[in-house]
C-alpha positions as CSV (number, residue, x, y, z in Angstrom):
1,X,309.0,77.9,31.0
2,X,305.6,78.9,32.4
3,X,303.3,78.3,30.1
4,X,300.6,80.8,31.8
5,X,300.3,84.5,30.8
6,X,302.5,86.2,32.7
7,X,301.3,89.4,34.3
8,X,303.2,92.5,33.6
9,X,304.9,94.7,35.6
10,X,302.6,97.9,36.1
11,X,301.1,100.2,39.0
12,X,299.6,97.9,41.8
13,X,296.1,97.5,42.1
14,X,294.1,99.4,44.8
15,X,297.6,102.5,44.5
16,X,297.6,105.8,44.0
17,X,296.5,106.6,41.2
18,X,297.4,109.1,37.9
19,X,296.0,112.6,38.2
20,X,294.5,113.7,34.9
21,X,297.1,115.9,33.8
22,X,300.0,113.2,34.3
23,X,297.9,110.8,31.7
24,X,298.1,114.2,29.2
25,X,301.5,114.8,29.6
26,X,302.3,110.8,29.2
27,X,300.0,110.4,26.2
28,X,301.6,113.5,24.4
29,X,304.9,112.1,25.2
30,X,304.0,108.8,23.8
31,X,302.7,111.0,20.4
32,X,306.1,112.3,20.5
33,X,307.6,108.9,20.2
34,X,305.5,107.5,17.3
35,X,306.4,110.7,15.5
36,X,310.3,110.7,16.1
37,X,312.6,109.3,13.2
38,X,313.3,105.4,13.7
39,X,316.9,105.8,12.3
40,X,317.5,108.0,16.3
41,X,316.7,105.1,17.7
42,X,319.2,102.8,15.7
43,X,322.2,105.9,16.3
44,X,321.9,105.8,19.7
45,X,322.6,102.6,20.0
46,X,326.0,101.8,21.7
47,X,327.0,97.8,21.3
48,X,328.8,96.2,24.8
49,X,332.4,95.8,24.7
50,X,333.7,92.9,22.9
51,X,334.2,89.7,25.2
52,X,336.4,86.6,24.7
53,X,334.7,83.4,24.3
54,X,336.4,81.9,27.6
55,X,335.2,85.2,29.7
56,X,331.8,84.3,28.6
57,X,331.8,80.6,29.6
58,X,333.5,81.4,32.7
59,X,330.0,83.8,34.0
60,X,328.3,80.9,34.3
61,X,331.3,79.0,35.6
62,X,329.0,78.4,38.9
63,X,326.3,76.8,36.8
64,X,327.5,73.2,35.4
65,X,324.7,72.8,32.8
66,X,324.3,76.1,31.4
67,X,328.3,75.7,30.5
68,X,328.6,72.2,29.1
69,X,325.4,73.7,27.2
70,X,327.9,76.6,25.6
71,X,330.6,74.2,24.9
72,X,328.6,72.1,23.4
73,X,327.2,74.8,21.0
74,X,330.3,76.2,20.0
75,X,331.8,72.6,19.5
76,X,334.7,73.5,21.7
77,X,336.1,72.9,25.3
78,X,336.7,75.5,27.7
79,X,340.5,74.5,27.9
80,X,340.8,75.2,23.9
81,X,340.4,79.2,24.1
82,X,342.9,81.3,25.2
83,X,341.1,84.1,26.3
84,X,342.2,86.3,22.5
85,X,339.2,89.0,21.6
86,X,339.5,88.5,17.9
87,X,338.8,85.8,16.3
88,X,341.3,83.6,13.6
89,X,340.2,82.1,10.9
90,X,342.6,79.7,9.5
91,X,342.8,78.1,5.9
92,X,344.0,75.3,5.3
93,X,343.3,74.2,2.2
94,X,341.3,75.2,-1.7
95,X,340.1,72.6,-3.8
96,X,338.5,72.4,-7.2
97,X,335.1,70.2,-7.7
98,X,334.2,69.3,-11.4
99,X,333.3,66.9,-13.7
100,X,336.1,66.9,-15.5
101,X,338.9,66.2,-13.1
102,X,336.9,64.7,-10.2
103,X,338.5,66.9,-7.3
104,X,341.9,68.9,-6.8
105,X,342.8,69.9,-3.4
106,X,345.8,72.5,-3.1
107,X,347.2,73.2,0.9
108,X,347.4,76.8,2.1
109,X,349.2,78.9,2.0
110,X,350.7,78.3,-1.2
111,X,354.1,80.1,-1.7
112,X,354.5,83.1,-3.8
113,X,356.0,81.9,-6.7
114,X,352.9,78.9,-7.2
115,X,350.9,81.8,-7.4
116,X,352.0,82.1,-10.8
117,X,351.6,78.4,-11.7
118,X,348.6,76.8,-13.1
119,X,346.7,75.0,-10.5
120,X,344.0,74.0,-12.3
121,X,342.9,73.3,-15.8
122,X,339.0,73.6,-16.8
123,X,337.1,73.0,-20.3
124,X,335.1,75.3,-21.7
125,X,331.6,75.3,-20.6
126,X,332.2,73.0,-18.3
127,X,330.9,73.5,-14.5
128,X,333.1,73.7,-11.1
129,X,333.0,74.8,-7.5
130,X,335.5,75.6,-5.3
131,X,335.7,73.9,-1.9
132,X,337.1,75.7,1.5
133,X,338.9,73.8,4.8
134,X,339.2,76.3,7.3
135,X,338.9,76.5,10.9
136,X,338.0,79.6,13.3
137,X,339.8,80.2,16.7
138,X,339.7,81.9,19.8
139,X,336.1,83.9,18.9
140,X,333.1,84.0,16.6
141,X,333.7,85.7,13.2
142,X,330.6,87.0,12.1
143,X,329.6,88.2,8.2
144,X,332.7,86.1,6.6
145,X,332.3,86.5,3.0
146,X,334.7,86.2,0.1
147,X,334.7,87.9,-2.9
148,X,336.5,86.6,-6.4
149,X,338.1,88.8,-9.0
150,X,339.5,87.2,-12.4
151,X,341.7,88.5,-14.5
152,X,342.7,87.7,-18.3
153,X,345.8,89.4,-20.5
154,X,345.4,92.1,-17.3
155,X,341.7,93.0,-18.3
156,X,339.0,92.1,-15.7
157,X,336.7,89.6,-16.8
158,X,334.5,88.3,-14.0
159,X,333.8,89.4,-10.5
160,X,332.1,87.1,-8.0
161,X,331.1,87.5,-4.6
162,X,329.0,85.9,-1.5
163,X,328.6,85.1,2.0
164,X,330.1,81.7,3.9
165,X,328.1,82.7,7.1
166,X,328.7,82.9,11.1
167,X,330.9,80.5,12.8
168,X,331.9,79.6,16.0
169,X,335.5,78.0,17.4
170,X,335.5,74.4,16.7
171,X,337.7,71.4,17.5
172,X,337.2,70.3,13.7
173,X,337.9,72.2,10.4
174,X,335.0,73.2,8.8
175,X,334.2,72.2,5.1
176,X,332.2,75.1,2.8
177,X,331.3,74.7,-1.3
178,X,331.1,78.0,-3.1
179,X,327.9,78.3,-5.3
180,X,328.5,76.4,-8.9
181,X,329.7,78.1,-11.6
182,X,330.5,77.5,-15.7
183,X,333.3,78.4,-17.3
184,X,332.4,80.6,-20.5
185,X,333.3,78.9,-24.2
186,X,334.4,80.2,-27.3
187,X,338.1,80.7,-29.1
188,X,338.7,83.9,-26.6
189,X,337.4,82.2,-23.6
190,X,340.5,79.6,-24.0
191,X,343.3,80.6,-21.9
192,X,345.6,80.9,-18.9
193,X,343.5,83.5,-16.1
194,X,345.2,85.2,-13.0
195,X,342.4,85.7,-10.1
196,X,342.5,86.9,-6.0
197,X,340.3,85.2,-3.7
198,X,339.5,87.7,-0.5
199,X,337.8,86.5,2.5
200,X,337.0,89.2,5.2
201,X,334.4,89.2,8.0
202,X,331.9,91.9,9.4
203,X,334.6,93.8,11.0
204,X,336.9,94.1,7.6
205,X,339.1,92.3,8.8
206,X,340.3,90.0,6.0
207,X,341.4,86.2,6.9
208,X,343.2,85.4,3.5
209,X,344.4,86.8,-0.1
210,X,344.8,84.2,-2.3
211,X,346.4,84.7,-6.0
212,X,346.3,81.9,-8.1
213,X,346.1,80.8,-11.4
214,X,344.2,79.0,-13.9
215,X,343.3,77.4,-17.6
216,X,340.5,77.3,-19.4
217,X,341.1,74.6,-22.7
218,X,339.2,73.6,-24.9
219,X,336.1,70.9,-25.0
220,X,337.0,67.6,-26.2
């Protein structure tokens, strides 16, 4: 980059200049602006139609560097997109991280009837966080987030929710730990739980709804 102040565009020196009133009529114009409501701005706004990932590298096809520059930020080859707008994003596995157990690592998807079959037992007041393999294909999913609802004897009892982030196509699966939580304690705490784990994106378009089930025993 030039690392002089770069002179901006504007009338050339020694040109014809403004008249007087053109200045007035500009300046009240500009007034205009500073007074107008910032949300117009933000409605008028129309976003550019959505590309594919291999239509983008292939712009710069002409110019080597800038696309071994792009594969190598999305952690993919040209050759592994296929050209698909919307983007995939593929689980392939949910695992269980506490102090109790060590780790638990349960493949997706699971089949409808373990859905109703423990997969995990937890003490009371103990602490645990889940642990996501997934991969994303053919595009960039933007805004995925997840949200957690837990059930108990049909009554909801907890409701948890957050963002995973932005992520591009990538030749390796990528590994994501939800934030820590504790199981709560106590005689009605003890227990077998039902939940659904929802993951959608900025777009609503949801990647995976996972019911499962749970224990909660007590503390040794």
């Amino acid at each position: 980059m030039d690392g002089g102040k770069k002179e901006e565009a504007g009338p050339s020196h020694g040109g014809v200049t403004w008249d007087k009133r053109k200045e007035e009529e500009d300046g009240e114009s500009e007034e205009d602006d500073h007074h107008q409501d910032p949300s117009a701005a933000a409605t008028s706004f129309i976003p550019g139609p959505l590309l594919s990932l291999k239509d983008q590298i292939e712009k710069d096809k002409e110019d080597e560097s800038l696309r071994r520059w792009k594969e190598k930020l999305l952690g993919c080859l040209e050759s592994d997109l296929d050209g698909q707008m919307e983007p995939e994003v593929k689980f392939h596995s949910v695992g269980i991280l506490s102090s109790d157990f060590g780790e638990i690592n349960t493949p997706l998807p699971i089949k409808e009837e373990q859905s109703n079959y423990v997969l995990f037992t937890l003490r009371e007041g103990s602490e645990y966080r889940l642990k996501l393999t997934f991969s994303v294909l053919h595009n960039i999913v933007s805004g995925l987030a997840y949200t957690n609802i837990v059930w108990k004897a049909g009554l909801q009892v907890d409701q948890s929710k957050g963002m995973l982030g932005t992520f591009a196509p990538h030749r390796e699966p990528y590994i994501h730990m939800l934030e820590e939580e504790t199981t709560p304690s106590g005689a009605l705490a003890r227990g077998t739980y039902t939940a659904k784990l929802k993951f959608m994106d900025d777009d609503k378009r949801c990647h995976l709804e996972l019911n499962y089930s749970f224990e909660i025993s007590k503390a040794r």
